[in-house]
SERO-4910 file (N, C-alpha, C, O; in steps of 0.05 Angstrom, whole numbers):
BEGIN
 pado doro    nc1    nc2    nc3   cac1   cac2   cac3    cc1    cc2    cc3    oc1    oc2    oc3
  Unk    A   -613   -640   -592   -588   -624   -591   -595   -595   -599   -608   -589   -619
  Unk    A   -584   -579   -583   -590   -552   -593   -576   -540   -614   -551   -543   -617
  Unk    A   -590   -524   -632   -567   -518   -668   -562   -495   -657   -575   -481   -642
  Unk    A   -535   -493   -668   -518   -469   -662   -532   -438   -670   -522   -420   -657
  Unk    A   -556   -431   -691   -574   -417   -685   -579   -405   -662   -573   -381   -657
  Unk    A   -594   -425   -644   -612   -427   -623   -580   -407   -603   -576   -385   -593
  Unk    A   -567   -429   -606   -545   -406   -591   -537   -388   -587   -533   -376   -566
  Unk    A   -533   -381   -617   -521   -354   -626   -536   -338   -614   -526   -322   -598
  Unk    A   -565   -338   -621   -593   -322   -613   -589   -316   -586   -587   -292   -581
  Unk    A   -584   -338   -560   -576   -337   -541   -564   -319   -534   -573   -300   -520
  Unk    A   -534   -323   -545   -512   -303   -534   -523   -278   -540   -529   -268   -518
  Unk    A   -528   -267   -555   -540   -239   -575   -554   -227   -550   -549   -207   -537
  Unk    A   -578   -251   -546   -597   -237   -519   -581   -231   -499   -578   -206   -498
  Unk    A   -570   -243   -484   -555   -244   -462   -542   -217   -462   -548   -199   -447
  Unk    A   -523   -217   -483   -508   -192   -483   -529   -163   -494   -521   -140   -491
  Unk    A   -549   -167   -503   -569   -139   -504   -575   -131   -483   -570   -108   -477
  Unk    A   -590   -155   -457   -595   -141   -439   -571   -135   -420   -576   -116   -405
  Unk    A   -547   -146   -416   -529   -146   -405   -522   -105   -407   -522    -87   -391
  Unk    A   -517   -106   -432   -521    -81   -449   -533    -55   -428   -524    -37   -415
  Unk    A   -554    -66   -435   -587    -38   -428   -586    -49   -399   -609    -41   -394
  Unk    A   -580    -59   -380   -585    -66   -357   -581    -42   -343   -594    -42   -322
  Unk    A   -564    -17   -348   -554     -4   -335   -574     18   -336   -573     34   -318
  Unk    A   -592     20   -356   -603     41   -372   -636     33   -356   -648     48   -341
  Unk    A   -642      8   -362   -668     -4   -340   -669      0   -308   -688      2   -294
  Unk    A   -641      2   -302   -650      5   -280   -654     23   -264   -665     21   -242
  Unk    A   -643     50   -279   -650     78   -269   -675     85   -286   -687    104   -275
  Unk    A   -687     78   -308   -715     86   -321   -736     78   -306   -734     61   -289
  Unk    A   -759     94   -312   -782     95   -301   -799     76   -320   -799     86   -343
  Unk    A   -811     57   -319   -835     43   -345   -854     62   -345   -864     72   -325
  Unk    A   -860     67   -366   -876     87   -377   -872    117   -381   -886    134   -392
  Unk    A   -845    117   -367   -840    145   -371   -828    156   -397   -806    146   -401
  Unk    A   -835    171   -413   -827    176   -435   -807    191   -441   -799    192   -464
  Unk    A   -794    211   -417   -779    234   -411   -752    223   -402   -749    208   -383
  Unk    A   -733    234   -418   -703    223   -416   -692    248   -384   -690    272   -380
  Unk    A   -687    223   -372   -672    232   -347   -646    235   -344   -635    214   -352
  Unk    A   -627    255   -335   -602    250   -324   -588    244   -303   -596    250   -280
  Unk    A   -568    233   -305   -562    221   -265   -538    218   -269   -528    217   -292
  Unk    A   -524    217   -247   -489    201   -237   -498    188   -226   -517    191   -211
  Unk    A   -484    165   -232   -487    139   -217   -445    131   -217   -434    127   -239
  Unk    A   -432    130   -194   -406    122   -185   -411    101   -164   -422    106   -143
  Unk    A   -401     75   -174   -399     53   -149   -393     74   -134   -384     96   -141
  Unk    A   -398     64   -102   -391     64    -78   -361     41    -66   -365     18    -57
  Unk    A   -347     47    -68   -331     32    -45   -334     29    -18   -342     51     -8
  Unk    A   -331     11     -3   -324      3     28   -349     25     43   -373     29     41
  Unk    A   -327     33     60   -353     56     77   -362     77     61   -371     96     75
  Unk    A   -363     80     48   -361    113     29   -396    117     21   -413    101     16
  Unk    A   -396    139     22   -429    156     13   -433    130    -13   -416    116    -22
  Unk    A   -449    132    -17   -470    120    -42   -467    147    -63   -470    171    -59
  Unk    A   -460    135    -84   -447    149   -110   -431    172   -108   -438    196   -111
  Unk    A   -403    158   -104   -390    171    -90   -356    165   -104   -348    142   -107
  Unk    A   -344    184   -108   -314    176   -117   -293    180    -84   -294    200    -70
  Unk    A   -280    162    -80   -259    158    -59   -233    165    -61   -223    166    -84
  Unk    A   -222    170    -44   -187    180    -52   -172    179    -15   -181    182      8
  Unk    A   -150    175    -25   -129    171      5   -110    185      8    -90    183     -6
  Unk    A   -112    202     28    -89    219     35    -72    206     58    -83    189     72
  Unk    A    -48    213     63    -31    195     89     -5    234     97     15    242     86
  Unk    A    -20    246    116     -1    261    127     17    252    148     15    230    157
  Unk    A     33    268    154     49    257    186     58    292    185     63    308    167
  Unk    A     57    293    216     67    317    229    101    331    228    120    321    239
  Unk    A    101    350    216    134    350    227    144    345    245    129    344    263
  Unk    A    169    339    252    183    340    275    184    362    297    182    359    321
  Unk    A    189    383    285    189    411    292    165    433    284    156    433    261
  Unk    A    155    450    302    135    463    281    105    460    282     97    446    300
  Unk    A     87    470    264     60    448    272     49    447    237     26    438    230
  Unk    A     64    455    222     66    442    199     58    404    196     64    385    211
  Unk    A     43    405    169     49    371    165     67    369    131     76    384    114
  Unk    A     65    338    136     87    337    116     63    313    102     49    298    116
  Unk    A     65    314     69     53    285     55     64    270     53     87    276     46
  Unk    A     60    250     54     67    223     51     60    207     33     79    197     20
  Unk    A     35    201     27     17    186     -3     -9    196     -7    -23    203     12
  Unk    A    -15    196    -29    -42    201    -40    -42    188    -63    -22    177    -72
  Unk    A    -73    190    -80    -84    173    -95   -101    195   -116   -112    187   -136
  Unk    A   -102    221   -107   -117    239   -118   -107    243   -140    -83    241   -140
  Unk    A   -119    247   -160   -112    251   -191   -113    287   -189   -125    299   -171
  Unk    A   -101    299   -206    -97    321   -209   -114    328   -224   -110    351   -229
  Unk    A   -141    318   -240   -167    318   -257   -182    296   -241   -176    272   -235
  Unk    A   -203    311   -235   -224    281   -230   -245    288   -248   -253    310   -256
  Unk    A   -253    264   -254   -283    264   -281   -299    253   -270   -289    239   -253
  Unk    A   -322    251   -273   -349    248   -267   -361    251   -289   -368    273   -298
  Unk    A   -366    225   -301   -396    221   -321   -410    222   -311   -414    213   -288
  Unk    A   -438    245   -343   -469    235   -330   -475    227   -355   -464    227   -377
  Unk    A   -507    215   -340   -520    183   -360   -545    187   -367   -557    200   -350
  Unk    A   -559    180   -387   -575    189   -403   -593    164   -388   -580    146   -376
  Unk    A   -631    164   -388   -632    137   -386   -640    128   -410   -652    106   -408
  Unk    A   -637    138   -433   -634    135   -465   -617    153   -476   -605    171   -465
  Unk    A   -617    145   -503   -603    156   -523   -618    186   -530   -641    190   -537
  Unk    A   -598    205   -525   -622    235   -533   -622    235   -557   -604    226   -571
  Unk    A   -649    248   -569   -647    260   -597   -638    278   -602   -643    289   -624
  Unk    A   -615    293   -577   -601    327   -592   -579    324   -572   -582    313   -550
  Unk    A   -554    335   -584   -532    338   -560   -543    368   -537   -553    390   -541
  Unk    A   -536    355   -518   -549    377   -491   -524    364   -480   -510    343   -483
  Unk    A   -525    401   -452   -504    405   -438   -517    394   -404   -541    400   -399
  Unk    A   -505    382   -386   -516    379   -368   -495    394   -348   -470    390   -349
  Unk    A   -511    414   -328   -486    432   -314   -494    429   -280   -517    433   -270
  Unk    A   -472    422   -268   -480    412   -236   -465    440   -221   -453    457   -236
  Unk    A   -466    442   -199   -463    457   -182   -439    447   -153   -436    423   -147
  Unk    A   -431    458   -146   -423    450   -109   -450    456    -87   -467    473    -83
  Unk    A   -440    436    -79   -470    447    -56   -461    437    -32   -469    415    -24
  Unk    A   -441    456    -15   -433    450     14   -458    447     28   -458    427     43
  Unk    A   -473    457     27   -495    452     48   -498    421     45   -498    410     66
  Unk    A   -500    410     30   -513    381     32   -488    361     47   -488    337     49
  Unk    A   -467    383     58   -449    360     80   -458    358    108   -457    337    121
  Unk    A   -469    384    118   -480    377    141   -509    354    141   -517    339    159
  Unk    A   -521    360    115   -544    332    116   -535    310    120   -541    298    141
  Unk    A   -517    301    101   -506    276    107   -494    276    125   -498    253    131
  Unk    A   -478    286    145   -461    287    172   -488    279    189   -486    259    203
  Unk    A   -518    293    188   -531    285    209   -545    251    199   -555    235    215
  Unk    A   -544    248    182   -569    236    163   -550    204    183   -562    187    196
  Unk    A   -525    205    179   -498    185    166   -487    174    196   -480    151    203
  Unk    A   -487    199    213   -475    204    236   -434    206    234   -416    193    244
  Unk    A   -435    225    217   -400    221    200   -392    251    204   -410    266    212
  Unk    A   -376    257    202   -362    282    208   -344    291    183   -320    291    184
  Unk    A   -357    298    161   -341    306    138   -337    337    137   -351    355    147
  Unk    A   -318    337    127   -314    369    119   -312    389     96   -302    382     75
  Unk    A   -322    411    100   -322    425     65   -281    428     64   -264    436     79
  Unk    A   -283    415     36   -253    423     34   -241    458     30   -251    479     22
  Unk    A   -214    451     43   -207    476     47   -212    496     22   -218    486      1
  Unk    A   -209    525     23   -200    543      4   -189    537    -18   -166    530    -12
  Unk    A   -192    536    -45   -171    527    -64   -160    513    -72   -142    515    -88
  Unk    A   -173    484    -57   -164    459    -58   -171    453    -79   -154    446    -95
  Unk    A   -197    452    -87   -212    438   -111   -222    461   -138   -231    482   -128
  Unk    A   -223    462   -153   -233    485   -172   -260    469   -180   -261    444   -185
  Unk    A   -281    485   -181   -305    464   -185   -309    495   -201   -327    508   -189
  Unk    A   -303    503   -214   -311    543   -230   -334    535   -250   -353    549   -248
  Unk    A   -335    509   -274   -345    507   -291   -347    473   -291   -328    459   -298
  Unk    A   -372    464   -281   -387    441   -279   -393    430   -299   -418    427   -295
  Unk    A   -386    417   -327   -405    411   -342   -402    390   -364   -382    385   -378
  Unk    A   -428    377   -366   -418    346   -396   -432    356   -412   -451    372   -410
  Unk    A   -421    342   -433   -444    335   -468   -444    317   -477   -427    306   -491
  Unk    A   -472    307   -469   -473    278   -484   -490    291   -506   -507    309   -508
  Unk    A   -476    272   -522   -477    278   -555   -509    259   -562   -518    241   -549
  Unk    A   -519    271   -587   -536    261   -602   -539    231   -611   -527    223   -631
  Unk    A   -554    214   -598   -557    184   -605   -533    167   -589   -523    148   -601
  Unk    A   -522    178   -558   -519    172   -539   -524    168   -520   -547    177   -518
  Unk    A   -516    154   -489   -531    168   -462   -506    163   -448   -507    145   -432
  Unk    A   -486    174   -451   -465    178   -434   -455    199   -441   -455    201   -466
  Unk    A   -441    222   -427   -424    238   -434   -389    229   -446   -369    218   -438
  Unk    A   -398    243   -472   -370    252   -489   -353    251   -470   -340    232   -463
  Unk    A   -353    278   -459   -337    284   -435   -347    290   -412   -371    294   -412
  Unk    A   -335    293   -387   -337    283   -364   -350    311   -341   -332    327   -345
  Unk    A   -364    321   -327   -353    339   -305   -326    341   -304   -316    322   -316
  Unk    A   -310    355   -293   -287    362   -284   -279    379   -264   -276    403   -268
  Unk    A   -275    369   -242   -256    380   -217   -228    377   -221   -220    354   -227
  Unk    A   -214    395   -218   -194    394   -222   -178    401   -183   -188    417   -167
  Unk    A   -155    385   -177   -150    390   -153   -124    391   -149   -108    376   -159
  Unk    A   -116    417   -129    -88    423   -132    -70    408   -110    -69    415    -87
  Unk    A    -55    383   -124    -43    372   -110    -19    383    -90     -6    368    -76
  Unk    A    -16    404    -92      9    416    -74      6    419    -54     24    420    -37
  Unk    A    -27    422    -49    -40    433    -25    -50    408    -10    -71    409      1
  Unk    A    -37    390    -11    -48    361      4    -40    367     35    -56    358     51
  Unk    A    -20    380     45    -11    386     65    -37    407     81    -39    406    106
  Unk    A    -52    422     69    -83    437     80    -98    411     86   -120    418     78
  Unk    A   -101    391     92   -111    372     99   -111    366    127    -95    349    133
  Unk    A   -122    373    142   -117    373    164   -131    354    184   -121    339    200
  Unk    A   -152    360    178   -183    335    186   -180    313    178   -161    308    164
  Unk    A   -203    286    186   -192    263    172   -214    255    155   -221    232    153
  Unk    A   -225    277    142   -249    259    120   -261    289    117   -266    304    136
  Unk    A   -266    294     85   -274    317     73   -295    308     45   -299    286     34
  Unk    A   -305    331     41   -331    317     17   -342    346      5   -347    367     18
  Unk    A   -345    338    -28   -350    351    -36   -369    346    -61   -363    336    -82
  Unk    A   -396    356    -51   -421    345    -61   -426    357    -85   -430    381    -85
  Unk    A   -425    344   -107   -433    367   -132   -460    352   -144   -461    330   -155
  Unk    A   -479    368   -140   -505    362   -150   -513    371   -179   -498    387   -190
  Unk    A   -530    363   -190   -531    370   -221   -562    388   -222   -585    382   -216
  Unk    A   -550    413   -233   -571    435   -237   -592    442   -257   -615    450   -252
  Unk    A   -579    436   -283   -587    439   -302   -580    436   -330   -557    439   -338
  Unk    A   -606    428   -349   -605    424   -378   -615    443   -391   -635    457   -385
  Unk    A   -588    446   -422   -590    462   -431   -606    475   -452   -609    496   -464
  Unk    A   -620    439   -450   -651    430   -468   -674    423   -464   -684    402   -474
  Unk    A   -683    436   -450   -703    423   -426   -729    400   -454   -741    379   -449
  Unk    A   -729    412   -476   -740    384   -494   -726    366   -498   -735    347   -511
  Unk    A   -691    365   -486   -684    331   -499   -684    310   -481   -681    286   -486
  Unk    A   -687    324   -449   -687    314   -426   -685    328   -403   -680    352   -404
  Unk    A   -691    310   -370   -687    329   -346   -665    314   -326   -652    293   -326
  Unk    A   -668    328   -317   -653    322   -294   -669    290   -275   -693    286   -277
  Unk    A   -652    274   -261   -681    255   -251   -687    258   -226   -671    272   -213
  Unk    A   -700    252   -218   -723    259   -198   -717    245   -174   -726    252   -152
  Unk    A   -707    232   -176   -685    217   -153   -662    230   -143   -644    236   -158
  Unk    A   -663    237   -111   -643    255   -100   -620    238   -101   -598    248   -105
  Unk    A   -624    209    -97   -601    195    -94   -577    192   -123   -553    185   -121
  Unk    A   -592    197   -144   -575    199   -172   -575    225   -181   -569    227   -205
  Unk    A   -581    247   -168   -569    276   -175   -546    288   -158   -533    308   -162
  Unk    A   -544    270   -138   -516    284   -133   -491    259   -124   -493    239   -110
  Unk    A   -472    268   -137   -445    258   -125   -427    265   -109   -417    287   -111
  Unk    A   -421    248    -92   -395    260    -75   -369    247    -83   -365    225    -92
  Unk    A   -344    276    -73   -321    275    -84   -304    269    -41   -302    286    -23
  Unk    A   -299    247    -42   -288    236    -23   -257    231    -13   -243    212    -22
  Unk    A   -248    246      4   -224    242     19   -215    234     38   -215    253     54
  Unk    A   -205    210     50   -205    202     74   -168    210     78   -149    205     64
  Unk    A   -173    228    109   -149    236    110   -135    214    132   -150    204    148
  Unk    A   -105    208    133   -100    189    151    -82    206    163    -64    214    147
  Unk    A    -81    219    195    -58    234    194    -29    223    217    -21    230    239
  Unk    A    -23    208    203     -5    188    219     18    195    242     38    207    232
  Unk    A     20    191    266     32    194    289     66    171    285     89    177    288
  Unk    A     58    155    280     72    130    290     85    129    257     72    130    236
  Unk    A    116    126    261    134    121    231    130     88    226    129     70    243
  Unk    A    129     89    205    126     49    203    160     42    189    179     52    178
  Unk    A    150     17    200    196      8    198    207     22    211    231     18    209
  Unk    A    202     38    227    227     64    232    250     43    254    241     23    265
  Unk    A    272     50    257    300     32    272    302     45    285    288     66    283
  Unk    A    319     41    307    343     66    322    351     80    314    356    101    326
  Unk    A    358     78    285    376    103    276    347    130    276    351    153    270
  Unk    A    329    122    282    298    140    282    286    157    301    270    176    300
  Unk    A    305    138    325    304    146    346    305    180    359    324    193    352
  Unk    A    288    189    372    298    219    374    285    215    408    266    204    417
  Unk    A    308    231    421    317    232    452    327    209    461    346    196    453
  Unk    A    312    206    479    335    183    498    314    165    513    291    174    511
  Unk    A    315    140    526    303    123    543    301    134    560    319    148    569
  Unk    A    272    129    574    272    138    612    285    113    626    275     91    621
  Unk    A    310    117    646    327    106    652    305     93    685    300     72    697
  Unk    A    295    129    687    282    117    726    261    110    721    247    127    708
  Unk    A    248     81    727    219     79    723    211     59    746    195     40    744
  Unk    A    224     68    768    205     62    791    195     64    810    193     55    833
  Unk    A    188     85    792    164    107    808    135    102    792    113    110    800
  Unk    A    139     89    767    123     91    747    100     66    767    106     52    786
  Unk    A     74     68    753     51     55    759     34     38    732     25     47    711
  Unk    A     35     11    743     36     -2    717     16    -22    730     20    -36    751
  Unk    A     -9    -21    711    -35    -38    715    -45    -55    692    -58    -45    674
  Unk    A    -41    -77    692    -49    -94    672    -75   -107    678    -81   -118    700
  Unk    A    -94   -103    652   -112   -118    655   -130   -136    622   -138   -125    602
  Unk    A   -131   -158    629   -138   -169    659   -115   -183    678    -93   -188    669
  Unk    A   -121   -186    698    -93   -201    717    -80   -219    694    -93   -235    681
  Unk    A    -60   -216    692    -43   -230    688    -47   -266    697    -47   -275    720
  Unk    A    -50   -282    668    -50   -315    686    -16   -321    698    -12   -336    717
  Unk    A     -2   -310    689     21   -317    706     43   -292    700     52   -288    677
  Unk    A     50   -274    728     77   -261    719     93   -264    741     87   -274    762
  Unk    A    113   -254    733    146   -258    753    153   -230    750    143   -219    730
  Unk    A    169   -214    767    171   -186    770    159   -168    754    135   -172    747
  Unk    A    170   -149    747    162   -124    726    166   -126    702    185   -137    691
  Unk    A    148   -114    690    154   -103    663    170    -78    647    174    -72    623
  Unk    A    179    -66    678    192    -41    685    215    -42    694    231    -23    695
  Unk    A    220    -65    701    253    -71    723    288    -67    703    311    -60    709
  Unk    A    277    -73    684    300    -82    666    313    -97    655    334    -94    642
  Unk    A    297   -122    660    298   -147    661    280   -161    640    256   -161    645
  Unk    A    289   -172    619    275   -187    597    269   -218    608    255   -235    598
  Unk    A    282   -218    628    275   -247    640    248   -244    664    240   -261    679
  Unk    A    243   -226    662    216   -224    689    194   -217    664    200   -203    645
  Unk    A    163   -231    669    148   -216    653    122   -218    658    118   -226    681
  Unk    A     99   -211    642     64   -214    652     58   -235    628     71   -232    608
  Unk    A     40   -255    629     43   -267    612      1   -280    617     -9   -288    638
  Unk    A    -11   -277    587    -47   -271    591    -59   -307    581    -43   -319    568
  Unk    A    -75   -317    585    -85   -328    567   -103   -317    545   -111   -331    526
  Unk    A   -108   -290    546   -124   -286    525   -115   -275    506    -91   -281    505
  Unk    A   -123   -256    485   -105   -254    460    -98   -221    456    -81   -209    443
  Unk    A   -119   -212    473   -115   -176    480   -120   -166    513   -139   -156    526
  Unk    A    -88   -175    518    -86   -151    541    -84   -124    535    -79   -115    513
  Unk    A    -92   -106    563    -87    -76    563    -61    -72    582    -58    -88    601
  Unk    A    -45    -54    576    -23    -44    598    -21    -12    600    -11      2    583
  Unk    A    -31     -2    625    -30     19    629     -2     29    652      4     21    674
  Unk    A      9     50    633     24     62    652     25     89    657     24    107    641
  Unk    A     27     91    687     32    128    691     51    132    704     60    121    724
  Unk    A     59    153    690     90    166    705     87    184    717     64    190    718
  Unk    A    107    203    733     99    222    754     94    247    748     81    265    758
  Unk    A    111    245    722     97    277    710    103    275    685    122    261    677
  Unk    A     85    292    668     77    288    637    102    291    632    119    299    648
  Unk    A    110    279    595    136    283    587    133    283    551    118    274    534
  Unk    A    152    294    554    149    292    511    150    268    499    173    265    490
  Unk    A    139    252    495    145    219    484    146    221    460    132    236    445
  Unk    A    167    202    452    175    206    423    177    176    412    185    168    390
  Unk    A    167    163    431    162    136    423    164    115    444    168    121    467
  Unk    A    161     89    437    153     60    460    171     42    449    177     42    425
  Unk    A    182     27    468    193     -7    450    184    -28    473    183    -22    497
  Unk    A    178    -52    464    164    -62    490    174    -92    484    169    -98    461
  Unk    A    185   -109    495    208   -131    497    177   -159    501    166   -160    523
  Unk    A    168   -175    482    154   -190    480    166   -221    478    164   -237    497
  Unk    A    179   -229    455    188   -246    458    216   -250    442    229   -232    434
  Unk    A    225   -285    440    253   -278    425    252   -283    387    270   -284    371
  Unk    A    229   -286    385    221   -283    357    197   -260    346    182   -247    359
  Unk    A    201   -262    316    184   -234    314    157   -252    306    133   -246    308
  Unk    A    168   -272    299    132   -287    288    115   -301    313     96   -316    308
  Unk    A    123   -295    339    105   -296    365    108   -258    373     95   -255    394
  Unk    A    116   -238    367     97   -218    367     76   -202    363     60   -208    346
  Unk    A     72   -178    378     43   -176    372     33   -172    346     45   -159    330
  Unk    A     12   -182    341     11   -170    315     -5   -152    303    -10   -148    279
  Unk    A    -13   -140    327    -19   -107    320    -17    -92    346    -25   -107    364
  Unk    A     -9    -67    355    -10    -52    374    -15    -29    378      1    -11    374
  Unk    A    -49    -25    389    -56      0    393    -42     14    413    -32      3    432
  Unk    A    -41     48    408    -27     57    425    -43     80    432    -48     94    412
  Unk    A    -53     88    453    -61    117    465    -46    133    489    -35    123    508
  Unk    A    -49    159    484    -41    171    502    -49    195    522    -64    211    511
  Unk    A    -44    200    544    -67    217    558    -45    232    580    -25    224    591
  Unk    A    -59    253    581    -49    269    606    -59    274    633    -45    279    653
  Unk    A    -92    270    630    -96    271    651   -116    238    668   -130    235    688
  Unk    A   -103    215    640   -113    191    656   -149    189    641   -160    167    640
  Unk    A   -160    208    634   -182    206    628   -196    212    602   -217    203    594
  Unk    A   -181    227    592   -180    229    556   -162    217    548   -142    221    561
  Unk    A   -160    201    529   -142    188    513   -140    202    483   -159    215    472
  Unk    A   -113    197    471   -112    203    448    -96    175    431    -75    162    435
  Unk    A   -117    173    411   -105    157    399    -89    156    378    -95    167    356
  Unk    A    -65    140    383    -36    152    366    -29    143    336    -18    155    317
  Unk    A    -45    111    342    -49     90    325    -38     68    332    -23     62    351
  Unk    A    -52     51    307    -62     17    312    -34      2    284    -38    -12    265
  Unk    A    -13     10    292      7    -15    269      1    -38    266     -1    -49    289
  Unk    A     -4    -51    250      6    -76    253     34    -92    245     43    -86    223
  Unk    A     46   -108    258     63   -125    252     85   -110    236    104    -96    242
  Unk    A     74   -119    214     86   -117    180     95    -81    184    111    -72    168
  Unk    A     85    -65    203     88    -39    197    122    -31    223    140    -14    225
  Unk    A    115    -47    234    137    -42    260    164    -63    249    165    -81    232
  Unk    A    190    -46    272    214    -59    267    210    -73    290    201    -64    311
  Unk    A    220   -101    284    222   -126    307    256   -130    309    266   -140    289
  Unk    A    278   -123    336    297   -128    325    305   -137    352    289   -125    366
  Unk    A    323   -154    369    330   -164    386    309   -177    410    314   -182    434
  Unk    A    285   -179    394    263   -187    419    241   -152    419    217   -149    418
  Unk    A    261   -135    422    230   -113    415    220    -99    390    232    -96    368
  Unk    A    197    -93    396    184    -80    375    185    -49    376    178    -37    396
  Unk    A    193    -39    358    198     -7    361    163      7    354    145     -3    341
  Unk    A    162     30    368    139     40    360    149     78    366    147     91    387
  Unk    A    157     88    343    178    114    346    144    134    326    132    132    304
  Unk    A    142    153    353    136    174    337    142    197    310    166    203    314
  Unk    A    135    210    287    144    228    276    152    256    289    169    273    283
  Unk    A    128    257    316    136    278    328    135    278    361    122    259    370
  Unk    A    143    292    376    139    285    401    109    301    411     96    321    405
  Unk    A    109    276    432     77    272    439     72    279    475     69    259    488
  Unk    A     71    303    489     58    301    505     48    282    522     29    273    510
  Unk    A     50    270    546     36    249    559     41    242    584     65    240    590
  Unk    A     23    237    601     37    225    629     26    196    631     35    179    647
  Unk    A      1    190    610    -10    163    616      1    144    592      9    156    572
  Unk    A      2    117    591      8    109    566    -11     80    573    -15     65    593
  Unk    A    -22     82    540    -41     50    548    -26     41    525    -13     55    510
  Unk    A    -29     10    525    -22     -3    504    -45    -28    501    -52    -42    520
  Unk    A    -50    -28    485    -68    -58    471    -51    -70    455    -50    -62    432
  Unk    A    -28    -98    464    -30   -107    441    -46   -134    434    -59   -146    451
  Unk    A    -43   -144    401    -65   -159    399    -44   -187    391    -27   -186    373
  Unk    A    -49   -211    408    -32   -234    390    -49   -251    379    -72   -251    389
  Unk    A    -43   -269    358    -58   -284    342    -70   -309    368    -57   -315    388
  Unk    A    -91   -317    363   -105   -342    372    -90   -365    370    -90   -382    387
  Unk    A    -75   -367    342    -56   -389    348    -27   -381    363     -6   -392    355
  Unk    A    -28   -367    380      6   -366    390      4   -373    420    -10   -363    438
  Unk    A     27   -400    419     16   -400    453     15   -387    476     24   -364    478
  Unk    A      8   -396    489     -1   -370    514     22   -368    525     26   -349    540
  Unk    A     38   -383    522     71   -379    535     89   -358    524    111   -352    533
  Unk    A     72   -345    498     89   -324    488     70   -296    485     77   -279    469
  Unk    A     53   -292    496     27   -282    496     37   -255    523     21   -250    541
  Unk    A     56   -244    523     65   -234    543     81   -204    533     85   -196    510
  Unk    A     86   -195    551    113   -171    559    124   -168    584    117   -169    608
  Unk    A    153   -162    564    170   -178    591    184   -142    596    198   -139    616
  Unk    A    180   -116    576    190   -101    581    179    -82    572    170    -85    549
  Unk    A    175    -52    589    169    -37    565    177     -7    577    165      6    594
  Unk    A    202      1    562    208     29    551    198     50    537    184     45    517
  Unk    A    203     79    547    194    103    531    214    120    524    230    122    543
  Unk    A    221    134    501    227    156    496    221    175    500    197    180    497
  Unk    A    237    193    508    224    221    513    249    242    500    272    234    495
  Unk    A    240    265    497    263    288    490    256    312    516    269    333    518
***
């Protein structure tokens, strides 16, 4: 039987190295010279040591202004740096901005980030102190970012690399020697949303196109079974797939302001689609993509699904992808209608 000793000893170890694990694994064996670094998990897609944040714009109605919607950005961001020991003297560690290192990673990454706008971020005075018989900073780097200006967001992903320059003690430690733990990125993914989620009728802005048969409407792949149009007016005529993502392309005779889609699927909302990409094009050969709702984001109300722009949208072509679940039968796997708004 093992004596509770033996245990104790156990736990003790466990949690020492548990401890220093963080400290081993950025040190060098044998190196005698205290290094400094950031080290920030990474989330999801995001740069490697890297802080993340979410912006959600939508366009005015009028105008070419945008309007915010949500974010996640703290009005202070901190950034610790890390000793890979305890120093023997408090020292200042002072980092820098370094836009240049966005186009490296843009080629390195194949990503398209951007230096944030003018005045967005104050990066004026970069700097920690980890204190004497520590290896973490007291206090933090500090960017400070002006939330008012979330609306200068214009792009959909921005970055702002702050690399670490210098110690103020070059005897209590250096900087480390690893490019990958001297610099961090400050991460924004912008979402700039077309399509209102929930939005009703009362959301509605202009009117239905009443003439649509003139319109040109190509589903693919063939249809396993349809009965008239999807255009006629008729919820009782429809295209109906065995598979789980048809495309429906339509073109009308001449471009128009679209301000939104509703498309007549079935007579419940839990056999609709449950997500629907939407693009749009003018000349049939560029597409723009408007966005991808799903379900939970759209109003389901008499059999259709609303899909209402924030602003009106240019277009003569309209595709739709929607996507239905694998389990829904193929008997509801269809559209039996589909309307546009325009102003």
């Amino acid at each position: 039987m093992l004596s509770a000793k033996y245990i104790t000893g156990c736990v003790l170890a466990i949690g020492l190295l548990a401890a220093c694990s963080k400290k081993e694994t950025f040190d060098v064996k044998g190196d005698a010279t205290v290094k400094f670094f950031v080290n920030n998990a990474a989330l999801g897609n995001a740069p490697q040591n890297s802080i993340s944040f979410a912006v959600v714009n939508y366009p005015q109605a009028t105008g070419t202004g945008l309007v915010n919607l949500s974010s996640n950005i703290p009005a202070t961001i901190k950034i610790p740096v890390f000793a890979t020991r305890d120093v023997s003297a408090s020292v200042d560690i002072s980092a820098t901005l370094d836009n240049g290192l966005i186009a490296q990673y843009n080629t390195a990454n194949n990503t398209n980030y951007k230096a944030f706008p003018e005045g967005f971020l104050n990066t004026a005075n970069l700097k920690a102190t980890i204190g004497q018989g520590t290896s973490v900073s007291a206090d933090s780097i500090v960017v400070t970012a002006d939330i008012t200006k979330l609306t200068d967001l214009a792009d959909t992903a921005y970055m702002a690399p702050l690399k670490l320059q210098s110690v103020s003690n070059q005897s209590v430690g250096q900087i480390s020697n690893t490019a990958a733990l001297q610099v961090v990125y400050i991460v924004v993914n912008v979402e700039q949303r077309k399509i209102k989620y929930l939005a009703t009728t009362a959301d509605v802005m202009g009117a239905l196109v009443t003439a649509r048969t003139a319109w040109q409407v190509n589903l693919t792949p063939v249809p396993t079974l349809s009965a008239g149009s999807i255009t006629d007016g008729s919820v009782n005529t429809f295209a109906r797939w065995d598979i789980s993502n048809p495309q429906v392309d339509v073109m009308m005779p001449e471009s128009k302001n679209v301000t939104g889609i509703r498309i007549h699927t079935s007579t419940s909302s839990t056999t609709s689609p449950t997500q629907v990409q939407v693009q749009l094009s003018e000349d049939g050969v560029t597409y723009q993509n408007i966005g991808t709702p799903l379900r939970a984001n759209l109003t389901y109300a008499s059999g259709y699904t609303y899909i209402l722009f924030y602003k009106a949208i240019p277009a003569k072509y309209i595709r739709l992808n929607p996507l239905y679940s694998t389990s829904t039968n193929t008997q509801n796997r269809r559209v039996t209608e589909l309307d546009v708004y325009v102003n």
